[in-house]
Structures are given as C-alpha cells and as structure tokens.
SEDREN-837885 format. One record per residue (C-alpha): residue in one letter; x, y, z. Coordinates in steps of 0.2 Angstrom, whole numbers, padded with zeros to 4 digits, always signed. Layout:
<rs>
aXYZ/...
</rs>
This chain:
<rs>
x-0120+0808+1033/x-0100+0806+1027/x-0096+0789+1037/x-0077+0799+1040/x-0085+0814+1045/x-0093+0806+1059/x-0080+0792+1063/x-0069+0807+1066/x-0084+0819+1075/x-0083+0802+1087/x-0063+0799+1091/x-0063+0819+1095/x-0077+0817+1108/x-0069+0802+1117/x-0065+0806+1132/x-0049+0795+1132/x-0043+0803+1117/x-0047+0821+1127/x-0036+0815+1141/x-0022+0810+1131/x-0022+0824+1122/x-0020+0835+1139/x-0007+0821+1145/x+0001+0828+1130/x+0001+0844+1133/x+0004+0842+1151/x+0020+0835+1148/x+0025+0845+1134/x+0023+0859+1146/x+0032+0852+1161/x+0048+0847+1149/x+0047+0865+1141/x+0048+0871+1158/x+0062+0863+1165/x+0074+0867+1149/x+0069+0886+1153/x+0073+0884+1171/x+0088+0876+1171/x+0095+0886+1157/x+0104+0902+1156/x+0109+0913+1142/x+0130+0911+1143/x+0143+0925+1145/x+0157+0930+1134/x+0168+0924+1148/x+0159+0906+1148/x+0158+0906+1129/x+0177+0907+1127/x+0182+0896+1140/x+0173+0883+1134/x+0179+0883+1115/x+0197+0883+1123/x+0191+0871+1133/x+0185+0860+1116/x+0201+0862+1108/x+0211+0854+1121/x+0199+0842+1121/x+0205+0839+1103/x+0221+0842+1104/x+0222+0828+1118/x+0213+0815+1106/x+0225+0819+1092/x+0240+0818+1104/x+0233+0802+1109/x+0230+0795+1092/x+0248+0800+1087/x+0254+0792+1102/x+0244+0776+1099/x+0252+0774+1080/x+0269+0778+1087/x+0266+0761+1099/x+0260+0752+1082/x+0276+0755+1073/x+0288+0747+1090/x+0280+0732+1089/x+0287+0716+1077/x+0272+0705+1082/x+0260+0703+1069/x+0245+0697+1082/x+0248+0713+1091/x+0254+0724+1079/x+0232+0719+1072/x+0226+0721+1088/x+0234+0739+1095/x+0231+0745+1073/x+0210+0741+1078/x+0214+0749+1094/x+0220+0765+1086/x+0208+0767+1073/x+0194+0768+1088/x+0204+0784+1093/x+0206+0792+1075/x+0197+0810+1080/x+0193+0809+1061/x+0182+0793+1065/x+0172+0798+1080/x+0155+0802+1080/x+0156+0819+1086/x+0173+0828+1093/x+0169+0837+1110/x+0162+0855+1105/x+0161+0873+1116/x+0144+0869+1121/x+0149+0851+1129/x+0159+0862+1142/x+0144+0875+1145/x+0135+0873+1162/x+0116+0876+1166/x+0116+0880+1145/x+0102+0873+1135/x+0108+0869+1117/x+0095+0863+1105/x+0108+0857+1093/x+0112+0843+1108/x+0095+0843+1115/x+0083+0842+1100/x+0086+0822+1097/x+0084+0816+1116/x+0068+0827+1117/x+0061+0822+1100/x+0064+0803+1106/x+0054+0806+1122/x+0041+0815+1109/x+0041+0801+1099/x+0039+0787+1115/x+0023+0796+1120/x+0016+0795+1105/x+0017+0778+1102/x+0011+0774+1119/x-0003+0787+1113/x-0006+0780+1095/x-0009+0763+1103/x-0020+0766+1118/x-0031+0776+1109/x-0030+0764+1093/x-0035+0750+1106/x-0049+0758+1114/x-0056+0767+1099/x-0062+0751+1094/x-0062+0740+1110/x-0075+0751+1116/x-0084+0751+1100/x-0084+0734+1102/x-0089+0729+1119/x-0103+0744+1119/x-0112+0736+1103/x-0105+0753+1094/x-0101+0743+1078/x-0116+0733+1077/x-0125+0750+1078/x-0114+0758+1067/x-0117+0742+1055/x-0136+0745+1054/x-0132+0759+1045/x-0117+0756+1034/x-0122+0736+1033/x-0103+0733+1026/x-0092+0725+1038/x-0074+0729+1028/x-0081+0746+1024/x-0084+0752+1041/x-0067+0745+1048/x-0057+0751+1036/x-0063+0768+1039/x-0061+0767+1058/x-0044+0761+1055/x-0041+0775+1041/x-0048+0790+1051/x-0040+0786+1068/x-0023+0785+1057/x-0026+0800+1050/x-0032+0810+1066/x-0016+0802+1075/x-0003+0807+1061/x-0010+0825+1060/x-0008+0826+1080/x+0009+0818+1080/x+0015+0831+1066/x+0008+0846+1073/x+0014+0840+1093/x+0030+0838+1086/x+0033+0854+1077/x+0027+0865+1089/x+0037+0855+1102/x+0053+0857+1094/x+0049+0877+1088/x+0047+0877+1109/x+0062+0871+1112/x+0072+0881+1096/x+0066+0897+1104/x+0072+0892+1122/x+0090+0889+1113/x+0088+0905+1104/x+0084+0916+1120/x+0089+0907+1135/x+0101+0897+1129/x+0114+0891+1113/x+0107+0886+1095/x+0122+0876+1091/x+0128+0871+1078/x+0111+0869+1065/x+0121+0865+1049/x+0113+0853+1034/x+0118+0837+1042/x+0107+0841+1059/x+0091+0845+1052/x+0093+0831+1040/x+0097+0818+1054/x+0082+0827+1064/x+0073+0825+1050/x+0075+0806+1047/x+0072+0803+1066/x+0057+0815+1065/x+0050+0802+1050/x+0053+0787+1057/x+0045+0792+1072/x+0030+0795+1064/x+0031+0779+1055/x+0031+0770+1069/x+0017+0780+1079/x+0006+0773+1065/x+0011+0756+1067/x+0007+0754+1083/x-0009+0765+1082/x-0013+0748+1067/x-0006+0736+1081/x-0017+0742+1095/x-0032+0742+1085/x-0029+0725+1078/x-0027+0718+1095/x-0043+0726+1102/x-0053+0720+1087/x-0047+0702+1089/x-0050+0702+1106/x-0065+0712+1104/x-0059+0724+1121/x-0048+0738+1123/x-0039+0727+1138/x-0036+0714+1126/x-0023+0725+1119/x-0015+0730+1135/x-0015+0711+1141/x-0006+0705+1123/x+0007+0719+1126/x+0009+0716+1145/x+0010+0696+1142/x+0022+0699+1127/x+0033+0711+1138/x+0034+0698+1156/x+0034+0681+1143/x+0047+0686+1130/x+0057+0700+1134/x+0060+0697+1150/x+0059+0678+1154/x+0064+0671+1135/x+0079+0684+1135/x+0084+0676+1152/x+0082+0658+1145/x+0090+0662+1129/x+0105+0671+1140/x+0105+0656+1152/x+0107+0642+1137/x+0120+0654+1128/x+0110+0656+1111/x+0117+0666+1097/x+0112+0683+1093/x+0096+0683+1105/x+0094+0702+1102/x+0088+0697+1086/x+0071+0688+1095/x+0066+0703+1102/x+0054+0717+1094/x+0063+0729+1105/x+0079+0727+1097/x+0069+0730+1080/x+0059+0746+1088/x+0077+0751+1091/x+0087+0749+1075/x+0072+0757+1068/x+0072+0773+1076/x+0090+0776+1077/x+0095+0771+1061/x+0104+0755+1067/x+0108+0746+1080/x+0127+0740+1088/x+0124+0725+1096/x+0137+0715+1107/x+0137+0696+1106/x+0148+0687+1115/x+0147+0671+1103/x+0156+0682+1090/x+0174+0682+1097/x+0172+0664+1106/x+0169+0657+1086/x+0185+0669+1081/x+0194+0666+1096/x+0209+0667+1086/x+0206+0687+1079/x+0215+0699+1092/x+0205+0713+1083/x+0186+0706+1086/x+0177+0716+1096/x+0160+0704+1095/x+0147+0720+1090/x+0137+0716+1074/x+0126+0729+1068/x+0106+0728+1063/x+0101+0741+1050/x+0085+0750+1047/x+0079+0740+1034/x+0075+0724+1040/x+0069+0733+1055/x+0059+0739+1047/x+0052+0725+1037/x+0049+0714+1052/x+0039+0728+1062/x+0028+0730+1045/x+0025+0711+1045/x+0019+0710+1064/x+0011+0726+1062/x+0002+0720+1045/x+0000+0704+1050/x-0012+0709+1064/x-0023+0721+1054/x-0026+0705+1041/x-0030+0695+1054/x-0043+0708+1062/x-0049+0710+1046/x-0052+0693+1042/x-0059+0689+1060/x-0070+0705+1058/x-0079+0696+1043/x-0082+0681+1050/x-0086+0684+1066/x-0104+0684+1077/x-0105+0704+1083/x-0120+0700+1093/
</rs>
C-alpha cells in the first residue's frame, strides 16, 4: 500500500481535521453572511454624491498641500524651513497611499476592491491557526497512541515515515488553503458584483492581492512545519500548544515590557510577531523612540524605521527550519517505545 495514499486516507479521517474543516466553513459562512446583510446595491443619487464628495476630499488635500509650501517659502530659518519641507511632503496627495475615492463616502456598501484585503487577512489568520493545530496533533497523536511505532513495523525507516507525514500534511493543508481561499474571495467578488460595488480592480489590486494571497500561504505552511516540529519534540499535540502559549505570556508579553522598562533599542526586532507582520504586509513601519533622542538635533526625524519582507522572511525560515531539523534529528535517536 502507497505509505502517501494512506497517510493522507488517515489526516482526512481525523476528527480534528474534520472539525476544523467545518470551523472553516462555519466562519466563512457567517462572514459571507454579514457582508450580504449589511450591504446594499447603491443608487444613482448615492453614487454621485459620493464621487463629489471624493473630489472635494481632493481638492481640500491639494489646497492644503499648496498652503503648506506657501508657509515654506515665509520662512528664513533653515531648522524650520527642514522641519515644515518633511511636514509638507507628508501632505503631497501625489505621495499618499490612497486618495479618498467615491466608495470611501458610500454607506451600508460592500466594495470588494476595499474589502478583499481585510477579509483575506482574517482568511489567512485561521489558516495558520489551522495549519498549526492540525500539524501539532497529526503527529502528537500519532505519537502518544503508539501510531508511529505501528506505522514503523511496517515501513521500518524512521526518516522515511516522517518525512512523508510532514510532506502529505503540507500538501493536504496547501491544497485546503488554496481552494478555501479562492472560493472565499469568488464569494465575496460576487457579493460586490450584486449587492454591492466592485471597485476599482485595475492591475495593481490583483497584483497586491495576489502577493498577500502568496505570502499567506507561505506562511500557513510554516507553521503547519512548526506545529509539527513541536509536537514531535515533545512527543504531544499539547507540547505545541504549551511552547506557543509560554512563548506568547514569556516573551511577547513580559520581555517586551522589560525591554520597554530598561529603554532597549529597536525591541520590535526581538519579536516573531513583528516578523509574522512584515512578512505578510510587505513591510513593516516601526516607531522607535531611540531614533530621534540619538538625532536630537534633526527637526525632520520622525523615529519610524521600516522592516522589509526579506529578512522577514529569512528569520521565520530559520525558526520554522530549525525546528523540523531538530525533530528530525530527535526522531532518529529517540526511544519510540
């Protein structure tokens, strides 16, 4: 018998895995729900007074911005004339994220041009809550209930059998994440296209929807690799949950306070949530207060430094990796009786 056929025949039939699967849908119902309540398909009338209501909105910012650059030329100080020039450039309209847009001014409308990031985020949050319970008990049950050493009577290769488990729950987890999230967001297009407003779905949103979408499932995987690593060092699925509930009460929350107490630099860099962050966004804009008191003298610091993506992304591969090894290697040696 294939050893993947019947490592996948046994995370289908768990009953954990069947639970979070209708956890899933559960909430995917409840949030689909909601958007269709609360949203109604907007008149002319509200249509046209919300793109003149958008314009002003623009019209104000630029008027604002002139203003601003007018105030810049009055002054003879150099200091301020720095510090007001840093202040105007934050009110450029051609440097904003986003200018304010007819659907910003609709009430009770669903975009999905608005919408789809939030609600993929909240997609991607359960699923890495569900790649990592289900990675943790899959084997954490296995290996309290003598599973393996059953499983090892049969296929008497140690590195083998874990490295399929690892690689079929992977695989049964990205091909749930990908189908969950494109049927989710095909819900939510067709609520905007009947009961609501598409939005503005140019190149650049589905692009920047796309790159969330990947790096959402990149990180689903990760932690399903990290839940299962923890389990199998700690041979039980609450191994997992205690390493990630100690982590969270030790470190997050009492070294941040400590670091924040004895006024360390940059402490947001200590913290895998701040990675988990940068990672899933893109980057990360952090404030640090150290930054301005060391440049005391620069009028135009604002004490923000920014955390990219890529080594983000490095550091969650290296805990994420370096816990696999370890279970590996600790697998391989270890008494399973």
């Amino acid at each position: 018998m294939n050893l993947v056929r019947a490592e996948l025949e046994r995370l289908a039939a768990r009953r954990f895995v069947q639970l979070m699967v209708v956890l899933l849908v559960l909430a995917f119902g409840v949030t689909a729900a909601t958007a269709l309540a609360g949203s109604h398909r907007p008149s002319a009338h509200e249509l046209s007074s919300a793109r003149q209501e958008a314009i002003e909105a623009r019209r104000s910012m630029e008027v604002n911005y002139q203003e601003c650059l007018a105030r810049q030329d009055r002054i003879s100080t150099p200091d301020m004339r720095d510090k007001l020039s840093a202040d105007c450039s934050d009110m450029d309209p051609a440097q904003q994220d986003r200018l304010p847009i007819a659907s910003d001014y609709l009430s009770g409308v669903f975009t999905f041009a608005d919408q789809a990031r939030p609600l993929l985020f909240f997609l991607i949050t359960f699923l890495v809550l569900f790649g990592f319970l289900v990675g943790a008990s899959y084997i954490g049950a296995d290996l309290n209930s003598g599973g393996v050493v059953n499983l090892l009577l049969w296929r008497p290769r140690r590195l083998t059998v874990l490295g399929t488990k690892l690689g079929t729950l992977l695989g049964g987890v990205l091909a749930l994440a990908v189908v969950a999230s494109v049927v989710y967001l095909a819900t939510f297009w067709v609520i905007g296209q009947t009961a609501g407003l598409a939005g503005q779905l140019d190149g650049d949103f589905w692009r920047s929807l796309g790159a969330v979408h990947g790096r959402g499932l990149v990180l689903v995987l990760l932690a399903t690799a990290t839940g299962f690593a923890i389990a199998t060092l700690g041979r039980h699925t609450s191994a997992a949950l205690g390493a990630v509930a100690a982590y969270a009460v030790v470190w997050e929350l009492g070294a941040r306070l400590v670091l924040a107490i004895v006024d360390a630099r940059r402490p947001e860099q200590m913290m895998l949530s701040t990675y988990l962050g940068a990672w899933l966004n893109g980057e990360a804009r952090i404030w640090d207060a150290q930054l301005c008191r060391d440049n005391f003298s620069d009028m135009s610091c604002q004490g923000f430094y920014i955390l990219t993506w890529r080594p983000s992304l490095a550091v969650l591969l290296v805990v994420a990796g370096g816990l696999t090894v370890l279970a590996f290697a600790a697998f391989r040696r270890r008494d399973l009786n």
